[in-house]
KETIBA-555660 format. One record per atom (N, C-alpha, C, O): x negated, y, z negated; residue in three letters. Coordinates in steps of 0.001 Angstrom, whole numbers, plus 500000, padded with zeros to 6 digits. Each point is the difference from the previous one (the first is absolute). Example, Ala and Ser with C-alpha at 12.3 -4.5 7.8 and 13.67 -1.06 7.14 Angstrom:
# residues 2
486810494310492200ALA/500890501190500000ALA/499100501200500000ALA/498964499981499335ALA/501386501069501385SER/499180501190499940SER/500770501090499270SER/499491501108499831SER/
This chain:
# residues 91
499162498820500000UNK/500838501180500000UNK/499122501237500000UNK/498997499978499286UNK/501250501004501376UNK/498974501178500089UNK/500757500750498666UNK/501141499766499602UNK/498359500730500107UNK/500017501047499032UNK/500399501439500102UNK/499542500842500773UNK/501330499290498374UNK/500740501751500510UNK/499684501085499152UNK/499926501166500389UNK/499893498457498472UNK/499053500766498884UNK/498527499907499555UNK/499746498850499642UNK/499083502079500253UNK/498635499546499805UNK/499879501171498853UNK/500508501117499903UNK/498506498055499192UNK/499634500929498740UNK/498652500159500572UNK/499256499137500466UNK/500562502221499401UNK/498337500767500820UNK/500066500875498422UNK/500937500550499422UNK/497432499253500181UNK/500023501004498708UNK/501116500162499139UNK/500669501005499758UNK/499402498008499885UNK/501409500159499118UNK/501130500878500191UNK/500534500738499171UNK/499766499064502105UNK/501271500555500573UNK/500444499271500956UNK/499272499501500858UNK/502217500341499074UNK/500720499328501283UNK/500093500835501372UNK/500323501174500181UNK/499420498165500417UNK/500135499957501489UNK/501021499562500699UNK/500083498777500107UNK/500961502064500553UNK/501025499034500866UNK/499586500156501550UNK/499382500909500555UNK/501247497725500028UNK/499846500176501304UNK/501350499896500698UNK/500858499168499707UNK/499300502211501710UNK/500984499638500028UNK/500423499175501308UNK/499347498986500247UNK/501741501394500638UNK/500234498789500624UNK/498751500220501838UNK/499804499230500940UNK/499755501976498795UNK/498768499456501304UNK/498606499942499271UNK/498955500222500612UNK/501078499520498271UNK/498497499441499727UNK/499304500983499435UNK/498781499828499982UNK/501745501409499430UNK/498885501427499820UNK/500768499927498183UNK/501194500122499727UNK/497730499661499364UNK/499789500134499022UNK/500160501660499120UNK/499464501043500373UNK/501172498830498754UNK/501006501439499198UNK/499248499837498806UNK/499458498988499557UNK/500584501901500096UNK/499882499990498283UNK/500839500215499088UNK/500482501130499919UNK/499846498024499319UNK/501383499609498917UNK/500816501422499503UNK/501104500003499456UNK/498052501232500876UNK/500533501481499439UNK/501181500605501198UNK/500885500843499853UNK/498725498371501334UNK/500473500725501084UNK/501277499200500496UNK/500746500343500917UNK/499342498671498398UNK/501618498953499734UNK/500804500447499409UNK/499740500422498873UNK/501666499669501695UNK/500940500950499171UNK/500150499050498279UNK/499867498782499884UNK/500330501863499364UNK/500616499486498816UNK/500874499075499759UNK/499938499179499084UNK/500947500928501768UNK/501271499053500166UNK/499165498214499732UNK/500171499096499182UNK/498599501192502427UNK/499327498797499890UNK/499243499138498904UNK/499714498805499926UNK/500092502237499296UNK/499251499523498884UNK/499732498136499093UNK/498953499359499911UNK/502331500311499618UNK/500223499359499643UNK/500128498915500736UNK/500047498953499353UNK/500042500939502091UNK/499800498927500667UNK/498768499611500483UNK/499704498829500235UNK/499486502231499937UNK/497919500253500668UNK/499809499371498788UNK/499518498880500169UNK/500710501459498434UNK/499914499257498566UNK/500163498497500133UNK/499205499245499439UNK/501940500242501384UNK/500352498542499975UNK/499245499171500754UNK/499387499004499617UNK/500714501658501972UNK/499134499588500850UNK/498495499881499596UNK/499432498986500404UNK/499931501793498949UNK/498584500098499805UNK/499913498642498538UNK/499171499095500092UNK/501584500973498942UNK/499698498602499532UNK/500179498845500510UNK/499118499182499736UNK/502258500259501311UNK/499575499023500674UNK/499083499603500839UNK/499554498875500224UNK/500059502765500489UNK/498382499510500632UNK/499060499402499200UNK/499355499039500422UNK/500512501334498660UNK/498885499735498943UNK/500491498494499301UNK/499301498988499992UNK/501672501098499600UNK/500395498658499377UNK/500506499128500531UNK/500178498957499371UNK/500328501180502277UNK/500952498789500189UNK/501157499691499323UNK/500453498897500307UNK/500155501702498894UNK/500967499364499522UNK/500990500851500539UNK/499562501080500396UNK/501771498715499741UNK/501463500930500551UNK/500054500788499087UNK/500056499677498814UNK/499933502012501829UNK/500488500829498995UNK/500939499973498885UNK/499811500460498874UNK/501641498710501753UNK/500617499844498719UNK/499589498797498944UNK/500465500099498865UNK/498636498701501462UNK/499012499481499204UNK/499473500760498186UNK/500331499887498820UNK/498550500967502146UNK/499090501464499108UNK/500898499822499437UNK/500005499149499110UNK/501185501646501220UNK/501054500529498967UNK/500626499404498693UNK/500546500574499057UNK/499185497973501196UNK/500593499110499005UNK/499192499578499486UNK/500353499015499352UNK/498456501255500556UNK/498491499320499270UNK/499857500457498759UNK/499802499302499005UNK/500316502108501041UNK/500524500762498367UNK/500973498951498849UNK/499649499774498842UNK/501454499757501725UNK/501034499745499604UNK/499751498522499245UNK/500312499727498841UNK/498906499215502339UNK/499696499001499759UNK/498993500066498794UNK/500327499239499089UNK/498413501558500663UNK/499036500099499737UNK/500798500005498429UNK/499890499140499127UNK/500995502209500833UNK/500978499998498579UNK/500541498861499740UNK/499681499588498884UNK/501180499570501839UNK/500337498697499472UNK/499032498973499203UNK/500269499243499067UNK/498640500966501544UNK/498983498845499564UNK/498971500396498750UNK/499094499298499550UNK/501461502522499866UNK/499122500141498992UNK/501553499796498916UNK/499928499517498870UNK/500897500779501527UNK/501102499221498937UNK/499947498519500008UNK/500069499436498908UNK/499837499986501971UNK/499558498488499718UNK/498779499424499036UNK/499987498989499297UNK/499127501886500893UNK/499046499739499208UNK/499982500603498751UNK/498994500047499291UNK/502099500421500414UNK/500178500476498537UNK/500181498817498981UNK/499472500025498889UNK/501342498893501580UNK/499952499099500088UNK/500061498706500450UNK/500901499282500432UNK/497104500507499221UNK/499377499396500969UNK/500501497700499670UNK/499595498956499490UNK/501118501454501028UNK/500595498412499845UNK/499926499360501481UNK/500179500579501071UNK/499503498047498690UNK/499809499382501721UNK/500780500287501052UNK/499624500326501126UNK/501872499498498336UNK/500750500325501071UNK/499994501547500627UNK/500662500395500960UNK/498328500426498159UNK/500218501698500038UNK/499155500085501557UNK/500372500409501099UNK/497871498793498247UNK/499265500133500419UNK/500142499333501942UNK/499709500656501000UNK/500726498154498961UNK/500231499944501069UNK/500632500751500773UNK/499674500322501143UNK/501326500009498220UNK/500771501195500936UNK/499325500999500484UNK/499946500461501140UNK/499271499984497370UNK/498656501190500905UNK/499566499414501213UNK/500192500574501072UNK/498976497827498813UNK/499364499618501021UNK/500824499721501375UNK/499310499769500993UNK/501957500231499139UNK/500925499861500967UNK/500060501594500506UNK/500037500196501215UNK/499972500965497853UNK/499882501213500442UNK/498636500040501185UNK/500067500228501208UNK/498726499464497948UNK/499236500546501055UNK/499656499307500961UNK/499215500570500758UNK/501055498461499497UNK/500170498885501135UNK/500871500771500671UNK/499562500098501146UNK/501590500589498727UNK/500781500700500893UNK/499343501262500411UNK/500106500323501183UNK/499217500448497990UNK/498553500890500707UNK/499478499448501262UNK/500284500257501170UNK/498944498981498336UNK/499017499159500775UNK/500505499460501186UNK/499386500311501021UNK/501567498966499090UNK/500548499517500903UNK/500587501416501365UNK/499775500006501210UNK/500767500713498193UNK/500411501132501014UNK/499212500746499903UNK/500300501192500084UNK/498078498314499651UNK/499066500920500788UNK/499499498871500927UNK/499604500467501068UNK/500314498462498867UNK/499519498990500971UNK/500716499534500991UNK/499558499404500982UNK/501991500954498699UNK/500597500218501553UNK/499822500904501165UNK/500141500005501223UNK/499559500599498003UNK/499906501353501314UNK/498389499988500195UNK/499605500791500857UNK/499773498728498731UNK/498204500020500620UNK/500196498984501973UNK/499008499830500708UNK/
């Protein structure tokens, strides 16, 4: 997949649809939050709405480990197997 966002000096880069590279200031605002989405799935592979639920999961599994009982713990380990796994689909 080519890439539509590039971090140069710690700044994003968009490209747009003939190939000439912008700098993230000169993107209207509106865009913001999606150059945001797009630029972590470049980087991570995972589906933007993925990211989004990683927070969420991450919270489940520190209440699980509050208490840390087998059946807790596996569940953690079933959590990040579901990480893992929907980053190794999309490679």
């Amino acid at each position: 997949m080519k890439r539509l966002t590039l971090n140069q000096d710690s700044k994003i880069k968009v490209k747009d649809i003939y190939g000439k590279m912008h700098d993230f200031k000169d993107v209207p605002n509106e865009f913001y939050g999606c150059i945001r989405k797009l630029y972590d799935y470049e980087n991570t592979c995972y589906n933007p709405d993925f990211i989004d639920t990683i927070p969420h999961i991450l919270m489940d599994m520190a209440e699980l480990l509050e208490n840390p009982t087998a059946e807790n713990i596996n569940a953690c380990k079933s959590k990040i197997n579901c990480i893992l796994s929907a980053k190794e689909e999309k490679r």
